[in-house]
Each structure stands twice: as structure tokens, then as C-alpha cells.
C-alpha positions as CSV (number, residue, x, y, z in Angstrom):
1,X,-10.1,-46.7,-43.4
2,X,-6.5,-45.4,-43.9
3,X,-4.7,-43.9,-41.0
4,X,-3.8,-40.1,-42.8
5,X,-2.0,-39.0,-39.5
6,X,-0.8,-40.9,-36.5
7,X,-1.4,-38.6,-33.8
8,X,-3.1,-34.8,-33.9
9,X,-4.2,-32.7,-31.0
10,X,-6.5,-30.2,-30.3
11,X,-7.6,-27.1,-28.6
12,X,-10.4,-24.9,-27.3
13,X,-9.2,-21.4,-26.0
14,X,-11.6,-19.4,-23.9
15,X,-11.6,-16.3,-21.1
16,X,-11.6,-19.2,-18.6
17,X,-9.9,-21.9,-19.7
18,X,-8.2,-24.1,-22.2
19,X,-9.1,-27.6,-23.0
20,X,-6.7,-29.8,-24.7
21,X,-6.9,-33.3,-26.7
22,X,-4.4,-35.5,-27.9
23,X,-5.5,-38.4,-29.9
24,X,-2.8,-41.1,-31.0
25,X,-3.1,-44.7,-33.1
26,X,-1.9,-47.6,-31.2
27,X,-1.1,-51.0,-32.2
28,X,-4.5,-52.7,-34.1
29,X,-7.4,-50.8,-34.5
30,X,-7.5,-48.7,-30.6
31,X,-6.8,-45.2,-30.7
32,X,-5.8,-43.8,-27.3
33,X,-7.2,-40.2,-26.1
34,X,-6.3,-37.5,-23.6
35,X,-8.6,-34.7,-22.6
36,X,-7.4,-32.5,-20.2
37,X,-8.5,-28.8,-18.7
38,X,-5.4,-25.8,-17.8
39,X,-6.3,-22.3,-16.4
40,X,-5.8,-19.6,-19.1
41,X,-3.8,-17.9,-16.8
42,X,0.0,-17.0,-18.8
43,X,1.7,-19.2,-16.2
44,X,-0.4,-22.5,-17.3
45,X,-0.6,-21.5,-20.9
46,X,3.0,-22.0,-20.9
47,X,3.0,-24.9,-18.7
48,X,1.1,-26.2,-22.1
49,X,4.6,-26.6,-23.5
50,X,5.9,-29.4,-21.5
């Protein structure tokens, strides 16, 4: 199957929390993924940025 985009992320916004995944192609057929959880508190919403 063709690789359409190289990497793409995602995320799932609630009251509580904010869960966040990156996905990304490496070399061959491996695709490396990165799941991670912030408070939804402003402060680490914007910590998001970085």
C-alpha cells in the first residue's frame, strides 16, 4: 500500500484530559507511534505546543 502521508497526529479532547498520538513512517515497512496523556488544564494545553 502507498504511504499517502508520512507522519499525522491525533487527538481526543475531553473535560479531563487530552490524549495525543503521533504516528510517523520509518525506514522499511515499521511505523513508529506515540501515545501520550496531558491535563486539560490551559497551562498543559499549551505545553501541547512544544
Amino acid at each position: 500500500m502507498e504511504v499517502l502521508h508520512a507522519r499525522c497526529a491525533g487527538m481526543d479532547v475531553s473535560k479531563k484530559d487530552v490524549k495525543v498520538c503521533v504516528r510517523a513512517a520509518s525506514p522499511g515497512r515499521k511505523t513508529l507511534q506515540e501515545t501520550t496523556t496531558w491535563s486539560s488544564m490551559t497551562g498543559d494545553i499549551l505545553r501541547l505546543r512544544d
